[in-house]
PDB file with SEQRES, HELIX, SHEET and CRYST1 records, atoms N, CA, C and O in Angstrom:
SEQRES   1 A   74  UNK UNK UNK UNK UNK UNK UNK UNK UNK UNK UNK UNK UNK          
SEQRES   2 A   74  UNK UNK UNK UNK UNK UNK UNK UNK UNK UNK UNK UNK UNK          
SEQRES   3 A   74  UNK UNK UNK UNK UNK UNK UNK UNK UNK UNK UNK UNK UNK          
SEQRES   4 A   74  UNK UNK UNK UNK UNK UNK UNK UNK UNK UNK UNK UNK UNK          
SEQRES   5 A   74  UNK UNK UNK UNK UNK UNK UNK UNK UNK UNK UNK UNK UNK          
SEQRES   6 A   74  UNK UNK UNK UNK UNK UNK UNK UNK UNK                          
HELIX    1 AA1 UNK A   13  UNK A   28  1                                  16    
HELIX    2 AA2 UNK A   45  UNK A   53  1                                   9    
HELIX    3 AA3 UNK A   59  UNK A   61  5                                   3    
SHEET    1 AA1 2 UNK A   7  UNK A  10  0                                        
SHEET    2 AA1 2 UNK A  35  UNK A  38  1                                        
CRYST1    1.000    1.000    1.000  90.00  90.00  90.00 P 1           1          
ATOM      1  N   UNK A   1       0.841  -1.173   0.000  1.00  0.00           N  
ATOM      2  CA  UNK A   1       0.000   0.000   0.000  1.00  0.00           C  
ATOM      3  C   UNK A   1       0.892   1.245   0.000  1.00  0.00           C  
ATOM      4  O   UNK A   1       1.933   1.286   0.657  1.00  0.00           O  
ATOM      5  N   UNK A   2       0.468   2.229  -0.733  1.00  0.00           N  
ATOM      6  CA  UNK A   2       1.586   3.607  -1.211  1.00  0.00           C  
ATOM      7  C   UNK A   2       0.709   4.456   0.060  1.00  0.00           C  
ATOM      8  O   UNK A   2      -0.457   4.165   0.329  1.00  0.00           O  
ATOM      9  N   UNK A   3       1.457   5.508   0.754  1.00  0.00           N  
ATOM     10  CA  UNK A   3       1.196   6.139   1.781  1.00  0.00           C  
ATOM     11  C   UNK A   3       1.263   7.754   0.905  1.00  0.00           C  
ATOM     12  O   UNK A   3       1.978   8.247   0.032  1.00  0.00           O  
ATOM     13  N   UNK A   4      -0.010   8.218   1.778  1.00  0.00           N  
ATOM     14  CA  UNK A   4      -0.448   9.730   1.233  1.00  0.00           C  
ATOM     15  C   UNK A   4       0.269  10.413   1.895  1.00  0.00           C  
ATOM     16  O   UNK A   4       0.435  10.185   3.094  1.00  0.00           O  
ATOM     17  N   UNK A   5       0.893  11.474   1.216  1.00  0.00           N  
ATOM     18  CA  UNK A   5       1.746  12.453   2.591  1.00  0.00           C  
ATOM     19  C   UNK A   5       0.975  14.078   1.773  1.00  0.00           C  
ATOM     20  O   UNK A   5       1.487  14.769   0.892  1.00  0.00           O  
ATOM     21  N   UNK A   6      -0.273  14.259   2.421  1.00  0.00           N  
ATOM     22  CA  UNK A   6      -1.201  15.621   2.250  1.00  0.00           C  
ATOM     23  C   UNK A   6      -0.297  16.787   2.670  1.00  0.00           C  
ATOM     24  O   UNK A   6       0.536  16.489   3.525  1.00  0.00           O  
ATOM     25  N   UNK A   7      -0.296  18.006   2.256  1.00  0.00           N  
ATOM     26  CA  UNK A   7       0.296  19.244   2.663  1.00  0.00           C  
ATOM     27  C   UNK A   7      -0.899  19.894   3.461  1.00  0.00           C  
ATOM     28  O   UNK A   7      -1.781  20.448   2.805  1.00  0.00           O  
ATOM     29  N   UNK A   8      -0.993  19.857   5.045  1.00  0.00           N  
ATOM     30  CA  UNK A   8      -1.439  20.895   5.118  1.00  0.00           C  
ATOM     31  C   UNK A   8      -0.907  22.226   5.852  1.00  0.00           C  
ATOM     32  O   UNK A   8      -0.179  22.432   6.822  1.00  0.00           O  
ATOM     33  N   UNK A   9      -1.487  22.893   5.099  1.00  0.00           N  
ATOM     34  CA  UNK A   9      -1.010  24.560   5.477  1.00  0.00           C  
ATOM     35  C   UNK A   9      -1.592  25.714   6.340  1.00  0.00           C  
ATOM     36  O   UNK A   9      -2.497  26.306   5.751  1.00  0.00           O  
ATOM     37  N   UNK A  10      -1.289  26.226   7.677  1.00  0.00           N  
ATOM     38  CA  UNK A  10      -2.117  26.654   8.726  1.00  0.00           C  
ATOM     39  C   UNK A  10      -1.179  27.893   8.388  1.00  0.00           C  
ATOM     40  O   UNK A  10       0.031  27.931   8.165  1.00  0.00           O  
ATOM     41  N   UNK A  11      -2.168  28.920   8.427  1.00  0.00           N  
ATOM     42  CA  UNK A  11      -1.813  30.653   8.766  1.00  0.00           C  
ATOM     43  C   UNK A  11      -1.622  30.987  10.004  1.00  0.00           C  
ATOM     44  O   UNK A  11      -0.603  31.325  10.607  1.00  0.00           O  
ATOM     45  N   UNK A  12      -3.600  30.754  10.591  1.00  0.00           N  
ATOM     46  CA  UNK A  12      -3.735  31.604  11.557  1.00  0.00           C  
ATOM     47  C   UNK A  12      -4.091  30.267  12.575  1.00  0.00           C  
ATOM     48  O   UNK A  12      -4.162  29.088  12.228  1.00  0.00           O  
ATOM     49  N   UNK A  13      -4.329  30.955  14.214  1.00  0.00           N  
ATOM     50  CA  UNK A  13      -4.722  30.081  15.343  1.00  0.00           C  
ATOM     51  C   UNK A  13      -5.563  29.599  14.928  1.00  0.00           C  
ATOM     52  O   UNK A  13      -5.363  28.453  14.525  1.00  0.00           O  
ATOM     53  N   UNK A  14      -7.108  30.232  14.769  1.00  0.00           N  
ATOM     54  CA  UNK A  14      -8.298  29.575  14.386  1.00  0.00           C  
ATOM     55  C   UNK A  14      -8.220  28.160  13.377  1.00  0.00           C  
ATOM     56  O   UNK A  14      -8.809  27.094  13.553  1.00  0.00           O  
ATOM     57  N   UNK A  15      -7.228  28.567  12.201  1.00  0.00           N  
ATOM     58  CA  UNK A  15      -7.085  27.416  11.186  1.00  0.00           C  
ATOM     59  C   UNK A  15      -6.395  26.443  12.051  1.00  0.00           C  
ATOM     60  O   UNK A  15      -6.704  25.277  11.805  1.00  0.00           O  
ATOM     61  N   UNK A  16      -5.553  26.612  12.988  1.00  0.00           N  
ATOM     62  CA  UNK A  16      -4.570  25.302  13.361  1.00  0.00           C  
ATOM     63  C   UNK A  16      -5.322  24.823  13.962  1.00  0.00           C  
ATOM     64  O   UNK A  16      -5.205  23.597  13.947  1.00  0.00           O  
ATOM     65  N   UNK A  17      -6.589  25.405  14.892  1.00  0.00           N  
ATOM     66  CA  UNK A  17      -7.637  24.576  16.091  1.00  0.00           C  
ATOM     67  C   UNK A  17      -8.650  23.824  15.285  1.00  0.00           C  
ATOM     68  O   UNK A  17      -9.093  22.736  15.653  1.00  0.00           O  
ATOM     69  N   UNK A  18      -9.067  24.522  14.002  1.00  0.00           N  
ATOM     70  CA  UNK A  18      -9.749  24.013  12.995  1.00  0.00           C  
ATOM     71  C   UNK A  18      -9.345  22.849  12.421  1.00  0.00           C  
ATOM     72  O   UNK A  18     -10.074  21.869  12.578  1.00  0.00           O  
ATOM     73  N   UNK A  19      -8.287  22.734  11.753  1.00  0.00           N  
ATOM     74  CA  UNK A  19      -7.312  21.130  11.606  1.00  0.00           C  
ATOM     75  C   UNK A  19      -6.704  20.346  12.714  1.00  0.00           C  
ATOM     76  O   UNK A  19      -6.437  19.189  12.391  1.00  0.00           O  
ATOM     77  N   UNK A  20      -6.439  20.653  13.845  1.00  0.00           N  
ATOM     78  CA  UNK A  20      -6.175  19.492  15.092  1.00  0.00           C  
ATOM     79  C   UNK A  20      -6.656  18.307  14.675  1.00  0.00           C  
ATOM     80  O   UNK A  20      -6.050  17.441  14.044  1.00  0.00           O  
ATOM     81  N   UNK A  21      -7.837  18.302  15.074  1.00  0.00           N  
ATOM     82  CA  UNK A  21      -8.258  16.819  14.592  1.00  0.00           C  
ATOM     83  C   UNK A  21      -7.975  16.073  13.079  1.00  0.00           C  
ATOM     84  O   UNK A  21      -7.607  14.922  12.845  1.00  0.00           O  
ATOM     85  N   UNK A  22      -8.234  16.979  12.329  1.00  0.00           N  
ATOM     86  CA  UNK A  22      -7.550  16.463  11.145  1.00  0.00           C  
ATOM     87  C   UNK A  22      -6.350  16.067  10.914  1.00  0.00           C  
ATOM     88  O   UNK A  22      -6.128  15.006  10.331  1.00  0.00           O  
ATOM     89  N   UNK A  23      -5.423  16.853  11.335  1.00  0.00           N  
ATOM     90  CA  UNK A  23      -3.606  16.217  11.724  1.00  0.00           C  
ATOM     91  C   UNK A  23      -4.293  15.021  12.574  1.00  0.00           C  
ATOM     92  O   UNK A  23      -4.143  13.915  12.055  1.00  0.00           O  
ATOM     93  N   UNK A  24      -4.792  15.038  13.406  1.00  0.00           N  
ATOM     94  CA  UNK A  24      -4.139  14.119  14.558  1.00  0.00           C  
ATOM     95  C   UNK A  24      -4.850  12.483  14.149  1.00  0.00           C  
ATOM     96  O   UNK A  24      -4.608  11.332  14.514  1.00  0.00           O  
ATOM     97  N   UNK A  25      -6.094  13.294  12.947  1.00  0.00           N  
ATOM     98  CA  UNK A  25      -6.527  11.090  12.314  1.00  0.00           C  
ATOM     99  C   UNK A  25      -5.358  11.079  11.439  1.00  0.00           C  
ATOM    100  O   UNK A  25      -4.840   9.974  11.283  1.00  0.00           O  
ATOM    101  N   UNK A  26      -4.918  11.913  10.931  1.00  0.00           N  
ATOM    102  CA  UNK A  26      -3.979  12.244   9.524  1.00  0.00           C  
ATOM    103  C   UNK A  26      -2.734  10.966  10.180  1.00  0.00           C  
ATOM    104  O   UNK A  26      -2.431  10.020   9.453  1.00  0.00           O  
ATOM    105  N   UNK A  27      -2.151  11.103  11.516  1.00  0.00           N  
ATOM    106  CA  UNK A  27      -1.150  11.053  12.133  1.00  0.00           C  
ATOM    107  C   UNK A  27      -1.559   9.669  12.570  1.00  0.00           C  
ATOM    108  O   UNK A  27      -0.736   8.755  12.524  1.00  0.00           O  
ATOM    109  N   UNK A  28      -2.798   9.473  12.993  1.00  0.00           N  
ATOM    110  CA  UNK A  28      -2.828   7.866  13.228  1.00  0.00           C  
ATOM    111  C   UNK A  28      -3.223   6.791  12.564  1.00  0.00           C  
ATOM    112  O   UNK A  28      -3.323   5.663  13.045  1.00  0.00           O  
ATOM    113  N   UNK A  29      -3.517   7.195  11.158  1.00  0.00           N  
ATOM    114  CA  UNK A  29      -3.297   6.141   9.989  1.00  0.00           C  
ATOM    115  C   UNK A  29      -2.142   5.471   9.498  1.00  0.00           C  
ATOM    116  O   UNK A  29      -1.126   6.065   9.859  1.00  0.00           O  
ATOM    117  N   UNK A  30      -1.924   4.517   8.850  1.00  0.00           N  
ATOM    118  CA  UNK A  30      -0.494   4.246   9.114  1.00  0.00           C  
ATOM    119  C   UNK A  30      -0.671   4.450   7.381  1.00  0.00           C  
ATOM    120  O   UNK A  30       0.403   4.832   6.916  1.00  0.00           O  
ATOM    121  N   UNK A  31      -1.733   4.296   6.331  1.00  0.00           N  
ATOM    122  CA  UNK A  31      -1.608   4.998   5.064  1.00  0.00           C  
ATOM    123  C   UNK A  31      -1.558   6.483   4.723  1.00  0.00           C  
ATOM    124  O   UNK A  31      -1.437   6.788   3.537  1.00  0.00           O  
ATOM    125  N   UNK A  32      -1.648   7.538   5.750  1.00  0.00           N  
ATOM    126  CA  UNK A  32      -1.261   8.594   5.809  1.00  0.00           C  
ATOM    127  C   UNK A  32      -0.165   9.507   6.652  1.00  0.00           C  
ATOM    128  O   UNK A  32      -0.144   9.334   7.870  1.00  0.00           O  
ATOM    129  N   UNK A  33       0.840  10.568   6.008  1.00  0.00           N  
ATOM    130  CA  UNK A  33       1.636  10.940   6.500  1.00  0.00           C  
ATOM    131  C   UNK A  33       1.616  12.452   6.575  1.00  0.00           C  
ATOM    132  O   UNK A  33       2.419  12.982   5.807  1.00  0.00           O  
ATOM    133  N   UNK A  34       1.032  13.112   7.173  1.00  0.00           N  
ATOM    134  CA  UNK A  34       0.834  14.304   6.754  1.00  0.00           C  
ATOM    135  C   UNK A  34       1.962  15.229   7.213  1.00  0.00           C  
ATOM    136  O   UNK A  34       2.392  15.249   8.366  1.00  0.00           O  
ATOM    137  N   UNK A  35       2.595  16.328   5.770  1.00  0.00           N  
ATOM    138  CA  UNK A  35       3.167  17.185   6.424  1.00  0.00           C  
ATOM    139  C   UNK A  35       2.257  18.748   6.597  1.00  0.00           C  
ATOM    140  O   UNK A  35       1.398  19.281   5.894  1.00  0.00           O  
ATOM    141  N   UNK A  36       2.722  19.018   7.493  1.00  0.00           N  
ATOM    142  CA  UNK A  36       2.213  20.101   8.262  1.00  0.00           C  
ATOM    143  C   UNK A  36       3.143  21.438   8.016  1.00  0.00           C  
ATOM    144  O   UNK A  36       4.214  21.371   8.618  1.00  0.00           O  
ATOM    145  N   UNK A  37       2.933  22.694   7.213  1.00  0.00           N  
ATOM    146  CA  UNK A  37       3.128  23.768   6.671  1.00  0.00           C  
ATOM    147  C   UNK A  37       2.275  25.046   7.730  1.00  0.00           C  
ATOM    148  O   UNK A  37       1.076  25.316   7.811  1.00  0.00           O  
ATOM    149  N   UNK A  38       3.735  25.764   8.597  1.00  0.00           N  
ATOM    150  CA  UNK A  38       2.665  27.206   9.031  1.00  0.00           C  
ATOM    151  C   UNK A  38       3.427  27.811   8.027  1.00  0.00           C  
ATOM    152  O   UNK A  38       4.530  27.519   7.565  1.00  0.00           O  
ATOM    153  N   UNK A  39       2.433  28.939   7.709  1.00  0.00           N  
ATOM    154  CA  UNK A  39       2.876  30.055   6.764  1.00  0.00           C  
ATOM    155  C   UNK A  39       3.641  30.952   7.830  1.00  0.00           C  
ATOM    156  O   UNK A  39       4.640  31.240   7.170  1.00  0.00           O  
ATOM    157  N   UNK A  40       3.782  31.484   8.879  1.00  0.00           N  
ATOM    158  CA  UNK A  40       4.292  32.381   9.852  1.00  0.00           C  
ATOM    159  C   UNK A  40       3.275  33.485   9.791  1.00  0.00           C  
ATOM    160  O   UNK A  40       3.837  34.503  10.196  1.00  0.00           O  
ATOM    161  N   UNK A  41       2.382  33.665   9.558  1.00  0.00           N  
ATOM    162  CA  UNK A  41       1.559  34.606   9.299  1.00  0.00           C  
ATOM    163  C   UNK A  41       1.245  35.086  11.003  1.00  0.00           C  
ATOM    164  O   UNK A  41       1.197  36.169  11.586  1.00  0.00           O  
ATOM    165  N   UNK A  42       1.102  33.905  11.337  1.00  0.00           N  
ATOM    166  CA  UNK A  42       0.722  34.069  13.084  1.00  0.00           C  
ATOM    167  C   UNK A  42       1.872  33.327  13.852  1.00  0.00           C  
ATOM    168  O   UNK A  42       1.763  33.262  15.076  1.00  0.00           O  
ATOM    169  N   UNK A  43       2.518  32.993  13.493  1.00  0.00           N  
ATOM    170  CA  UNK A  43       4.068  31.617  14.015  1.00  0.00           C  
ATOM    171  C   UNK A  43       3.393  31.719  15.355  1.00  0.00           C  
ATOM    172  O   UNK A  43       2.245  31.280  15.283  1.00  0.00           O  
ATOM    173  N   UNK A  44       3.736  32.176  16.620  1.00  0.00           N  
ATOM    174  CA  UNK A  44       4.147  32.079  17.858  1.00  0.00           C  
ATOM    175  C   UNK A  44       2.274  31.640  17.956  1.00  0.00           C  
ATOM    176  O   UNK A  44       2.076  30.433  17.816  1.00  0.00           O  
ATOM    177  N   UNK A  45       1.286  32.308  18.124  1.00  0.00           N  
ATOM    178  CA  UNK A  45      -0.082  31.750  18.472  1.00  0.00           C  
ATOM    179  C   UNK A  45      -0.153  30.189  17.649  1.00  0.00           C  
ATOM    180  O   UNK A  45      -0.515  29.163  18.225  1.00  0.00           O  
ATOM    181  N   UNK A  46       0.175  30.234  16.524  1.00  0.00           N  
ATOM    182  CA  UNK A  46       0.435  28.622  15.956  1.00  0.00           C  
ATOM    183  C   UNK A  46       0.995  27.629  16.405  1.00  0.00           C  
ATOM    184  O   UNK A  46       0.583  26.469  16.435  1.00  0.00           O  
ATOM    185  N   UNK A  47       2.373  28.243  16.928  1.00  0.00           N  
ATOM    186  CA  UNK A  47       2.840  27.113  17.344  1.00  0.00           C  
ATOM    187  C   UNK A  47       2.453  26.947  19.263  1.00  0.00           C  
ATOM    188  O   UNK A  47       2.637  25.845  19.780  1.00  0.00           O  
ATOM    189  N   UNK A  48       2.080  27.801  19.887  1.00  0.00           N  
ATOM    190  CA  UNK A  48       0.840  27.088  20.917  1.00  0.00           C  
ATOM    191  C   UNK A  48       0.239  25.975  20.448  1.00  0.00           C  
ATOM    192  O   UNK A  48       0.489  24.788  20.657  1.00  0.00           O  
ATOM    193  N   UNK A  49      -1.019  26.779  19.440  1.00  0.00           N  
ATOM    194  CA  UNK A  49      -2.041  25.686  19.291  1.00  0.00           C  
ATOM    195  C   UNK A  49      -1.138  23.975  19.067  1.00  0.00           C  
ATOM    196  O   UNK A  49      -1.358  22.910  19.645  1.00  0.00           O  
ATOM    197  N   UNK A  50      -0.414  24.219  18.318  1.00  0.00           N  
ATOM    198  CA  UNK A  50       0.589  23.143  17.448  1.00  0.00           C  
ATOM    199  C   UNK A  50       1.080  22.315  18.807  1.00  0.00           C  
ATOM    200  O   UNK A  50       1.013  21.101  18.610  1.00  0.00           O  
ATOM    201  N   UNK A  51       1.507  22.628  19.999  1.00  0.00           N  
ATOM    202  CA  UNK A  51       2.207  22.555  20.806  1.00  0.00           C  
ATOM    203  C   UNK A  51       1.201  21.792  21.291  1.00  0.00           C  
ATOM    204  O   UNK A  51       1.297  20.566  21.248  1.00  0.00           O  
ATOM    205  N   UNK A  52      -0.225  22.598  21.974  1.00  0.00           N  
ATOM    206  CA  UNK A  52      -1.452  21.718  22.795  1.00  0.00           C  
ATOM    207  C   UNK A  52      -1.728  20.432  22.299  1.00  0.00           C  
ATOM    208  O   UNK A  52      -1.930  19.465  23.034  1.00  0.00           O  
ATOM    209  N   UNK A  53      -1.747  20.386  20.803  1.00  0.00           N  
ATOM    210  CA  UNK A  53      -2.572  19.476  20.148  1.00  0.00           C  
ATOM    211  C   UNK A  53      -1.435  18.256  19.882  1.00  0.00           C  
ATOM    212  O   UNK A  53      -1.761  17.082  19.706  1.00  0.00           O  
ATOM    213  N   UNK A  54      -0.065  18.737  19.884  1.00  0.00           N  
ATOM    214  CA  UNK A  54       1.035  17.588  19.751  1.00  0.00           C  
ATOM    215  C   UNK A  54       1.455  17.780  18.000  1.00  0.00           C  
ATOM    216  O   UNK A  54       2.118  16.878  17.489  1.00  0.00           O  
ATOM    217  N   UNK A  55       1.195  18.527  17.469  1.00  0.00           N  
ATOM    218  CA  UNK A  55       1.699  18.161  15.999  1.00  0.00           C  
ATOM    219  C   UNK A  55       2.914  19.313  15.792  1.00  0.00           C  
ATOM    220  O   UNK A  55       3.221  20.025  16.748  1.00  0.00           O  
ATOM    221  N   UNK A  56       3.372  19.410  14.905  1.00  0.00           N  
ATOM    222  CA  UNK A  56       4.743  20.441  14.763  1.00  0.00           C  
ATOM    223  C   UNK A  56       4.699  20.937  13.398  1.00  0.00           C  
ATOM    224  O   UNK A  56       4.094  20.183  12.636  1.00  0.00           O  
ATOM    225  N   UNK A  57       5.193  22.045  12.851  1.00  0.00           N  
ATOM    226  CA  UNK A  57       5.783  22.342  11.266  1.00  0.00           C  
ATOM    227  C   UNK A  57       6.803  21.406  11.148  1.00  0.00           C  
ATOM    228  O   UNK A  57       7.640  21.235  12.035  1.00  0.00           O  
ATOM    229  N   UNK A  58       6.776  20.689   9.928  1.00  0.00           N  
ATOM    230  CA  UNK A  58       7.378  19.739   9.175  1.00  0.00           C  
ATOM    231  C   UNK A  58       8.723  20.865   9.017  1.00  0.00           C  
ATOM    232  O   UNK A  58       8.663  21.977   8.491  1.00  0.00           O  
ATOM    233  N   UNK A  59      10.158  20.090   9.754  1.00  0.00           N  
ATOM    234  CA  UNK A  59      11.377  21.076   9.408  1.00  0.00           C  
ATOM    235  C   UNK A  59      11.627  22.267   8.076  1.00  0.00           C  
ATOM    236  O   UNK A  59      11.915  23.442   7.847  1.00  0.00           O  
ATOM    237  N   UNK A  60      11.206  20.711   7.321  1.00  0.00           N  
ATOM    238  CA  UNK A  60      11.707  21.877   5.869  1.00  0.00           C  
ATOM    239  C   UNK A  60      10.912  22.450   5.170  1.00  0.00           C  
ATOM    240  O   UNK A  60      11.010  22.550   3.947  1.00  0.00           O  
ATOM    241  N   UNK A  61       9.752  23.034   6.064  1.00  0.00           N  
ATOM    242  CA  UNK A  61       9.182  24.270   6.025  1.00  0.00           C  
ATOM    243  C   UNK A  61       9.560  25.365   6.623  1.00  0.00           C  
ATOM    244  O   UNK A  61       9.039  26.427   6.283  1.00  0.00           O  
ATOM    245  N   UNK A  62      10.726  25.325   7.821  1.00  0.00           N  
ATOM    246  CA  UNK A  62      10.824  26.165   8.835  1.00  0.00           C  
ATOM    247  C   UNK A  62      11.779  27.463   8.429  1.00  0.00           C  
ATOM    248  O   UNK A  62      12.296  28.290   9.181  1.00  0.00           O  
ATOM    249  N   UNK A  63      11.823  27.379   7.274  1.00  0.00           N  
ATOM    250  CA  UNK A  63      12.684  28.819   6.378  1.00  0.00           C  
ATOM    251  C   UNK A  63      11.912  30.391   6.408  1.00  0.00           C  
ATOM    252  O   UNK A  63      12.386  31.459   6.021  1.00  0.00           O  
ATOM    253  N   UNK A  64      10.495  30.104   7.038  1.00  0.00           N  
ATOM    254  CA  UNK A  64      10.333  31.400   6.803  1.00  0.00           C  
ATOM    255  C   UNK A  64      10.306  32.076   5.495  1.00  0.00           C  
ATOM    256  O   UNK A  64      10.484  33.266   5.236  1.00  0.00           O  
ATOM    257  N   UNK A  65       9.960  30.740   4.456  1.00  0.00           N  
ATOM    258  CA  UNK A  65       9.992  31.257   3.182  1.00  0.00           C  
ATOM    259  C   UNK A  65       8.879  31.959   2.747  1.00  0.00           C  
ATOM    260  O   UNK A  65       8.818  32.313   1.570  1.00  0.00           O  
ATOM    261  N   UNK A  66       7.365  32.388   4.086  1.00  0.00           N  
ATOM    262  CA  UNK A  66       6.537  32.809   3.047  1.00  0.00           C  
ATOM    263  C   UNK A  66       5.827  34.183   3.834  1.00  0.00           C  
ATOM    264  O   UNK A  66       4.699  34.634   4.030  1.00  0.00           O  
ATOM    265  N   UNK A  67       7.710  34.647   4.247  1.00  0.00           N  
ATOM    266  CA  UNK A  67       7.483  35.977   4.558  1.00  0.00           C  
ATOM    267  C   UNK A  67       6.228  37.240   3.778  1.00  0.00           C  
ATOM    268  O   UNK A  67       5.540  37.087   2.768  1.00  0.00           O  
ATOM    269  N   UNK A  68       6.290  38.099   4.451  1.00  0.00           N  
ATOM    270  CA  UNK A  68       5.350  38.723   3.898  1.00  0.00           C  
ATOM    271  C   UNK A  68       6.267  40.045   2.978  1.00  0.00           C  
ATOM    272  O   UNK A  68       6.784  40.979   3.590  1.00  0.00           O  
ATOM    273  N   UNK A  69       6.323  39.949   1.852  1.00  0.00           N  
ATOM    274  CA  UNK A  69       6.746  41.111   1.192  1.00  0.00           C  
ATOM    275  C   UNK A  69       6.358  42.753   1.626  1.00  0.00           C  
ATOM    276  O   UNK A  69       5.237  43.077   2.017  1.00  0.00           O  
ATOM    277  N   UNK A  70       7.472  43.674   1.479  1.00  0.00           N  
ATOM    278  CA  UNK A  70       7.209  45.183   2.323  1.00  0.00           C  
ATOM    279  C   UNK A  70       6.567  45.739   0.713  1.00  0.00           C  
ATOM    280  O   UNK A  70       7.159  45.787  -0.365  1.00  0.00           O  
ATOM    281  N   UNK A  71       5.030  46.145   1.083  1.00  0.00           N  
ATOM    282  CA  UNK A  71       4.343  47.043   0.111  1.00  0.00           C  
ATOM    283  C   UNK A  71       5.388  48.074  -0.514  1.00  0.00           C  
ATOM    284  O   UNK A  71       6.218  48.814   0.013  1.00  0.00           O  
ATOM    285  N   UNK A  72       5.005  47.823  -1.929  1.00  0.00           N  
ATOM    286  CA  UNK A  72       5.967  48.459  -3.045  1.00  0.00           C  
ATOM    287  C   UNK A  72       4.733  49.636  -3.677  1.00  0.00           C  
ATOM    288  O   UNK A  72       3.771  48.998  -4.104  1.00  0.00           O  
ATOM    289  N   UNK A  73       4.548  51.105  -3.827  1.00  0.00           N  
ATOM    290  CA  UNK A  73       3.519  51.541  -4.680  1.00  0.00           C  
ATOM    291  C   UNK A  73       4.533  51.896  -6.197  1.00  0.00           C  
ATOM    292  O   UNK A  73       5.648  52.325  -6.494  1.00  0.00           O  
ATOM    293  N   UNK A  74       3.370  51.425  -6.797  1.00  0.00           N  
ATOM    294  CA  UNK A  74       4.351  51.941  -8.212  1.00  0.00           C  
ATOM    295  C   UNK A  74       4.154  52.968  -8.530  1.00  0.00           C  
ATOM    296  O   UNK A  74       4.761  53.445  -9.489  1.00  0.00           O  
TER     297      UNK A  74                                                      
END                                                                             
């Protein structure tokens, strides 16, 4: 059997309390592997929720790659 590894991607607190349960059947299937993506949009309230519920950002997301660009007017 080939194992699913889903991306999911949490912004804000509300979304990470909103998926808990979803990570956490995600996490006790043994045909699913889910990685787990915060955008940093909210990091520190995320990673609470992340913390209560037991799940983590998948490392090689942890670049901070989806900073928020500084408004440019043209």
């Amino acid at each position: 059997m080939q194992t699913t590894r889903p991306l999911l991607v949490l912004g804000t607190r509300p979304e990470a309390i909103k998926m808990a349960p979803i990570i956490h059947e995600c996490q006790q299937r043994a045909d699913i592997d889910p990685v787990v993506c915060f955008t940093g949009q909210h990091r520190e309230m995320v990673a609470q929720v992340a913390e209560y519920f037991g799940f983590r950002n998948d490392p090689r997301f942890d670049r901070r790659c989806f900073r928020h660009a500084p408004y440019k007017r043209s």
